[in-house]
Biopython code that builds the backbone (N, CA, C, O; Angstrom):
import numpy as np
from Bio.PDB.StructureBuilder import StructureBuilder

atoms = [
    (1, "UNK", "N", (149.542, 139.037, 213.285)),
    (1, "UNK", "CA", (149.803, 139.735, 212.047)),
    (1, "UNK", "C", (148.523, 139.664, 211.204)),
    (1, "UNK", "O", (148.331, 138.485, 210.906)),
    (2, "UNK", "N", (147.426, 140.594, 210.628)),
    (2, "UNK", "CA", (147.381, 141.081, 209.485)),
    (2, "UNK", "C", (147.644, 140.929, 208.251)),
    (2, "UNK", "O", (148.826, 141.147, 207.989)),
    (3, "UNK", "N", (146.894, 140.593, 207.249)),
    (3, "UNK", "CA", (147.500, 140.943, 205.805)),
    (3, "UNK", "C", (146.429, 141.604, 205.415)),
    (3, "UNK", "O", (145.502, 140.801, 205.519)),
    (4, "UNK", "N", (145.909, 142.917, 204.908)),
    (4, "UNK", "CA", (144.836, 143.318, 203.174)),
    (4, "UNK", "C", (145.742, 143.306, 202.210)),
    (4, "UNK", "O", (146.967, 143.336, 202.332)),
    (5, "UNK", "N", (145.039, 143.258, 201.151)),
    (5, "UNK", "CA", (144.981, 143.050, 199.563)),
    (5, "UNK", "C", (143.913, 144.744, 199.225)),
    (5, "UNK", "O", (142.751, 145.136, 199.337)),
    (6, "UNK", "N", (145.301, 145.271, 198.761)),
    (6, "UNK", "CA", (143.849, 146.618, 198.378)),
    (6, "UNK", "C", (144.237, 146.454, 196.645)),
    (6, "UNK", "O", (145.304, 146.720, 196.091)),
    (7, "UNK", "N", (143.416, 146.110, 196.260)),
    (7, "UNK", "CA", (143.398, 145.833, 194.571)),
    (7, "UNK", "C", (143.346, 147.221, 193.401)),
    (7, "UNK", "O", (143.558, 147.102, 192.194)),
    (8, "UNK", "N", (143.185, 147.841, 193.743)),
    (8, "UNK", "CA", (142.898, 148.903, 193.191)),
    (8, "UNK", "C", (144.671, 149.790, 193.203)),
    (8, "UNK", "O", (145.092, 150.585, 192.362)),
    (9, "UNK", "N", (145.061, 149.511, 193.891)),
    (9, "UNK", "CA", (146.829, 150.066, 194.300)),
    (9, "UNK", "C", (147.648, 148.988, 194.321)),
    (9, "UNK", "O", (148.766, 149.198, 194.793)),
    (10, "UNK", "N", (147.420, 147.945, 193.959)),
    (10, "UNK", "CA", (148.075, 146.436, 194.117)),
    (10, "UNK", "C", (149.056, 146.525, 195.515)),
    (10, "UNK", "O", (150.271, 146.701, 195.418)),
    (11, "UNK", "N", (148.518, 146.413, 196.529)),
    (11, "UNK", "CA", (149.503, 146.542, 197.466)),
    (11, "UNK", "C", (148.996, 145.786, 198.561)),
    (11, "UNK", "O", (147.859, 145.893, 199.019)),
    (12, "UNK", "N", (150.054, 144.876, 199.033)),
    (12, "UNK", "CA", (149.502, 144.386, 200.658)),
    (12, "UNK", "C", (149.743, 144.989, 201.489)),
    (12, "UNK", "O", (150.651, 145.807, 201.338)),
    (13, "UNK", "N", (149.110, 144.904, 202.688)),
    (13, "UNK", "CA", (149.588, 146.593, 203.792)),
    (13, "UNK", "C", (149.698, 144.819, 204.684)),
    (13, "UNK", "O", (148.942, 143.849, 204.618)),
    (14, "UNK", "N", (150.703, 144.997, 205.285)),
    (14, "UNK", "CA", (150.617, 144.084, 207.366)),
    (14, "UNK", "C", (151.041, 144.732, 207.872)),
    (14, "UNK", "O", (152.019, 145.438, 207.625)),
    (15, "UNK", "N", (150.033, 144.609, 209.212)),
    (15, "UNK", "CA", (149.910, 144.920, 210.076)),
    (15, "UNK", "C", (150.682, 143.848, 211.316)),
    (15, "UNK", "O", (150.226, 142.708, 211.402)),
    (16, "UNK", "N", (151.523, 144.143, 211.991)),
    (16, "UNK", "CA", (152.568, 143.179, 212.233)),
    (16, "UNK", "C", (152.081, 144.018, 214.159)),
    (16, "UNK", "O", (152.719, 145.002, 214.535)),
    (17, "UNK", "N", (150.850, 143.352, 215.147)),
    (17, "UNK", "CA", (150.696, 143.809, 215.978)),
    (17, "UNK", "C", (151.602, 143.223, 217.027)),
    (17, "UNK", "O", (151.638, 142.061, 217.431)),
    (18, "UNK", "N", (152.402, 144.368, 217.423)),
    (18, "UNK", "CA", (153.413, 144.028, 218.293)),
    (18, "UNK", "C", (153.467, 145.283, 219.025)),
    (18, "UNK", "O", (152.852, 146.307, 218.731)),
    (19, "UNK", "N", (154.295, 145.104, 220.049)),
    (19, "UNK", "CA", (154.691, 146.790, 221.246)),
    (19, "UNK", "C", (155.950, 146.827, 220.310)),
    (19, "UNK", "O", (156.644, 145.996, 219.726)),
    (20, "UNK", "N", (155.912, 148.160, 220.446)),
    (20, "UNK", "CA", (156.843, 148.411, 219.639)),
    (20, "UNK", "C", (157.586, 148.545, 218.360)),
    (20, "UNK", "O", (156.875, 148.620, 217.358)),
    (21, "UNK", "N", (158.632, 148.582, 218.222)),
    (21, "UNK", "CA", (159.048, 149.094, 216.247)),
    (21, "UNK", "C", (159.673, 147.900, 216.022)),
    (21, "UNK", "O", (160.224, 147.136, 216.814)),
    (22, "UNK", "N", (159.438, 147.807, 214.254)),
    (22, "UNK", "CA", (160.252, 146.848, 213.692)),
    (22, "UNK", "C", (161.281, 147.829, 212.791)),
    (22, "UNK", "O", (160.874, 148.810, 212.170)),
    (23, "UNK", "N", (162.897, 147.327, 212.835)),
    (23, "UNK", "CA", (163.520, 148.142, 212.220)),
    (23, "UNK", "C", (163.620, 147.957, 210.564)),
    (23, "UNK", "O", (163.212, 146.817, 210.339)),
    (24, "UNK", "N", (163.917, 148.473, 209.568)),
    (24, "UNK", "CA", (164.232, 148.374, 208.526)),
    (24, "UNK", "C", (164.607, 147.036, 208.161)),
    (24, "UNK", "O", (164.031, 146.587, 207.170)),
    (25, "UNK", "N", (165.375, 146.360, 208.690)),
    (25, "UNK", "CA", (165.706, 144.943, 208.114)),
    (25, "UNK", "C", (164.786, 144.121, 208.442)),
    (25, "UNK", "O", (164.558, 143.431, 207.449)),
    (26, "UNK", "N", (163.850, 143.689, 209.667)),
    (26, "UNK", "CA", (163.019, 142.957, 209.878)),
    (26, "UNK", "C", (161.577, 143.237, 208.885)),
    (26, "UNK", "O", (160.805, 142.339, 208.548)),
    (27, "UNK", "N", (161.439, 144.625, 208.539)),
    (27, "UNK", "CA", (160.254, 144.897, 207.516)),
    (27, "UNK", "C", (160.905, 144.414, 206.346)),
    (27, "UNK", "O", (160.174, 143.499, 205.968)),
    (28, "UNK", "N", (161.720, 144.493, 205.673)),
    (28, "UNK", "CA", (162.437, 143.915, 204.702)),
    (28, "UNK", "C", (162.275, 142.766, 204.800)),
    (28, "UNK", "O", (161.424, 142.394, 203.992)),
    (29, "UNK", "N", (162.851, 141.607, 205.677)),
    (29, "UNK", "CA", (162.735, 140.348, 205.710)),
    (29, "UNK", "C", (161.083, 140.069, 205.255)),
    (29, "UNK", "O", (160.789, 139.316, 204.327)),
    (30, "UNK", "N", (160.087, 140.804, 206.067)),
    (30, "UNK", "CA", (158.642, 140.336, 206.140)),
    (30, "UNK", "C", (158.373, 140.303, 204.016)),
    (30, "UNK", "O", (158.069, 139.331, 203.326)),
    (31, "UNK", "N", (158.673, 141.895, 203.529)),
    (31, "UNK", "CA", (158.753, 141.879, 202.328)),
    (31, "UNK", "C", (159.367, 140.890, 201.377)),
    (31, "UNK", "O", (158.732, 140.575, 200.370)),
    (32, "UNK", "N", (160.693, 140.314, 201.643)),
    (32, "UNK", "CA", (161.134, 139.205, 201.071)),
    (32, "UNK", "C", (160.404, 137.706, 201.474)),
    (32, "UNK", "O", (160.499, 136.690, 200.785)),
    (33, "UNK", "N", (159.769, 137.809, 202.562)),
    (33, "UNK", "CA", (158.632, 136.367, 202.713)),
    (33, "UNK", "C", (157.642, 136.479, 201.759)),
    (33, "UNK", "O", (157.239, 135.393, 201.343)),
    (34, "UNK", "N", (156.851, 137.990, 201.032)),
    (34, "UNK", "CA", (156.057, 137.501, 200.189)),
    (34, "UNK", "C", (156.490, 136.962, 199.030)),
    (34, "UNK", "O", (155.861, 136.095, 198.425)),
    (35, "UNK", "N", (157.687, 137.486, 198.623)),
    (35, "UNK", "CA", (158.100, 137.870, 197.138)),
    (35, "UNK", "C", (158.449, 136.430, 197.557)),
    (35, "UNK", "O", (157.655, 135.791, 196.868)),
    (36, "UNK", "N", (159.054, 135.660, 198.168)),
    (36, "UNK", "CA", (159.511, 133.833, 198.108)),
    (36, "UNK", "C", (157.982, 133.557, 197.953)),
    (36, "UNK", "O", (157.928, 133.124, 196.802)),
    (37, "UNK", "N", (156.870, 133.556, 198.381)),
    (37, "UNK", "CA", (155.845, 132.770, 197.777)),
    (37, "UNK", "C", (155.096, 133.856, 196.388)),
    (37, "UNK", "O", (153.906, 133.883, 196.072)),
    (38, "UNK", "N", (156.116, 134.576, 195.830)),
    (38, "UNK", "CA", (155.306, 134.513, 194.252)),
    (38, "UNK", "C", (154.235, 136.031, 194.731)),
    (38, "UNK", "O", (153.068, 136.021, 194.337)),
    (39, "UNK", "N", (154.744, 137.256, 195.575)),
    (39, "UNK", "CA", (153.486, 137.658, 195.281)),
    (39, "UNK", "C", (154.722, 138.876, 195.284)),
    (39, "UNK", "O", (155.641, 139.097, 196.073)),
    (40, "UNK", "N", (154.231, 139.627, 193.860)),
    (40, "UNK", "CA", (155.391, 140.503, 193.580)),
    (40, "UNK", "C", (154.612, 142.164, 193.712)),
    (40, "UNK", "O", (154.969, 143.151, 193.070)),
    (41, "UNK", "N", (153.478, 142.107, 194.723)),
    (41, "UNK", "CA", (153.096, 143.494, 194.121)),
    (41, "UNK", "C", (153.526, 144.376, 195.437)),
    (41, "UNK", "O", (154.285, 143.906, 196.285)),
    (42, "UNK", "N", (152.982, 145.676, 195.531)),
    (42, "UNK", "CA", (154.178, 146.180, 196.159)),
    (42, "UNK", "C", (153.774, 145.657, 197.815)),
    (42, "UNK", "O", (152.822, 144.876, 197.801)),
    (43, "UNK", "N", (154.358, 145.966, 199.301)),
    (43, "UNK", "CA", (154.304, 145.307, 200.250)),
    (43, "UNK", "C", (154.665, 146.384, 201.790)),
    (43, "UNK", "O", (155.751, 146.711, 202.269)),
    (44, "UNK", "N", (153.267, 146.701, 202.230)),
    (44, "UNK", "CA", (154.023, 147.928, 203.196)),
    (44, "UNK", "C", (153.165, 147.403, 204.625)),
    (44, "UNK", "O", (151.995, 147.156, 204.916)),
    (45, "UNK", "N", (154.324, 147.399, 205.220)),
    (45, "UNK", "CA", (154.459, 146.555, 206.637)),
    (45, "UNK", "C", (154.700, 148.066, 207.672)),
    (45, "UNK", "O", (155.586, 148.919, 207.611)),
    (46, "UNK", "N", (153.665, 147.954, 208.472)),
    (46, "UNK", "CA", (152.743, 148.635, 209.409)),
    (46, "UNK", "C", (153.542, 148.280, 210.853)),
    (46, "UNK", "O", (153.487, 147.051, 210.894)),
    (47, "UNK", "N", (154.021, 148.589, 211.660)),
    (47, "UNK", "CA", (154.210, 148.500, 213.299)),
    (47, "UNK", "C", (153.392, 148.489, 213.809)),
    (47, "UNK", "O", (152.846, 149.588, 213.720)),
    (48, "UNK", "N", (152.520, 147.393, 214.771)),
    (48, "UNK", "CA", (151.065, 147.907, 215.190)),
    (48, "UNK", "C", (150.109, 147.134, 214.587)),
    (48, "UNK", "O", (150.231, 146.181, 213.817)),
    (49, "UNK", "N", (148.923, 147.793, 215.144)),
    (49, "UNK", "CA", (147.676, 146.889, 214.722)),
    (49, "UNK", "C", (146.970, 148.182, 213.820)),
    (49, "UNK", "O", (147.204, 149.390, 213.855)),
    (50, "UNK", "N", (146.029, 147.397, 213.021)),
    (50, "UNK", "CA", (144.791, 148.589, 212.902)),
    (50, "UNK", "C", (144.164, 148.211, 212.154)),
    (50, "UNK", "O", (144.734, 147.595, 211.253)),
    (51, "UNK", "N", (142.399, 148.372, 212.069)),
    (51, "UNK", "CA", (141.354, 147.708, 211.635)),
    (51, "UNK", "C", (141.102, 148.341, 210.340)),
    (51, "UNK", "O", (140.855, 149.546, 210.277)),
    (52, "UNK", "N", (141.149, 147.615, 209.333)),
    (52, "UNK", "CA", (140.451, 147.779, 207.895)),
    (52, "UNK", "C", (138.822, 148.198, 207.520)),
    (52, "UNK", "O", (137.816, 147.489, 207.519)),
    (53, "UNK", "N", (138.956, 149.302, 207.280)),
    (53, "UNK", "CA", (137.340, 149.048, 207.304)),
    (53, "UNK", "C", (136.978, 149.700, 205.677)),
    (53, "UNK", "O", (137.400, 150.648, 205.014)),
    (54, "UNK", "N", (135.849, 148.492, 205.457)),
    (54, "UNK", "CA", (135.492, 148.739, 203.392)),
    (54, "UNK", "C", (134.433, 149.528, 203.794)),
    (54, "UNK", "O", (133.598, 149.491, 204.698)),
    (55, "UNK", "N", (134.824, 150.578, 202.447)),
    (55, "UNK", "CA", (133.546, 151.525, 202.303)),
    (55, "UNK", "C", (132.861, 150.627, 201.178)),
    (55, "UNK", "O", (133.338, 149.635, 200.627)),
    (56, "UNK", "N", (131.374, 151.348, 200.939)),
    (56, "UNK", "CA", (131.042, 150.384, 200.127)),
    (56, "UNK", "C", (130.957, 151.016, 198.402)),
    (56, "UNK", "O", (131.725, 151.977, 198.364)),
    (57, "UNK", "N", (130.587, 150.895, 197.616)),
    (57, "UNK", "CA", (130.173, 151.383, 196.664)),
    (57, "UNK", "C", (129.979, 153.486, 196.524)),
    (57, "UNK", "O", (129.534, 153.998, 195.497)),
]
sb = StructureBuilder()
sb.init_structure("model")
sb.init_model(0)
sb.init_chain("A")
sb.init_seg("    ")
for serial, (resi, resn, name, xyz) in enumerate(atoms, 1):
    if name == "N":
        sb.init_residue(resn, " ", resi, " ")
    sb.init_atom(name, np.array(xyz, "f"), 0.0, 1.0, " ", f" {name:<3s}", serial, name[0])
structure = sb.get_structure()
């Protein structure tokens, strides 16, 4: 698994690399693991892998 922080959209994206789909309740669960450690911004959980790449300036 993946986590970014894109600050500018307050949002964590994971990337949860696995074969295959996660259904609605298991992305949910992942979303309710952040919000139990305190991180309330929004939270979008990805099926799959995929590489982050920063542009710069």
């Amino acid at each position: 698994m993946k986590t970014f922080y894109i600050e500018s959209i307050d949002t964590w994206v994971v990337a949860v690399g696995i074969n295959g789909f996660l259904d609605n309740e298991e992305k949910e669960a992942i979303r309710n693991a952040f919000k139990k450690q305190g991180i309330f911004s929004n939270v979008l959980v990805l099926d799959g892998d995929f590489e982050f790449v920063k542009q710069g300036d």
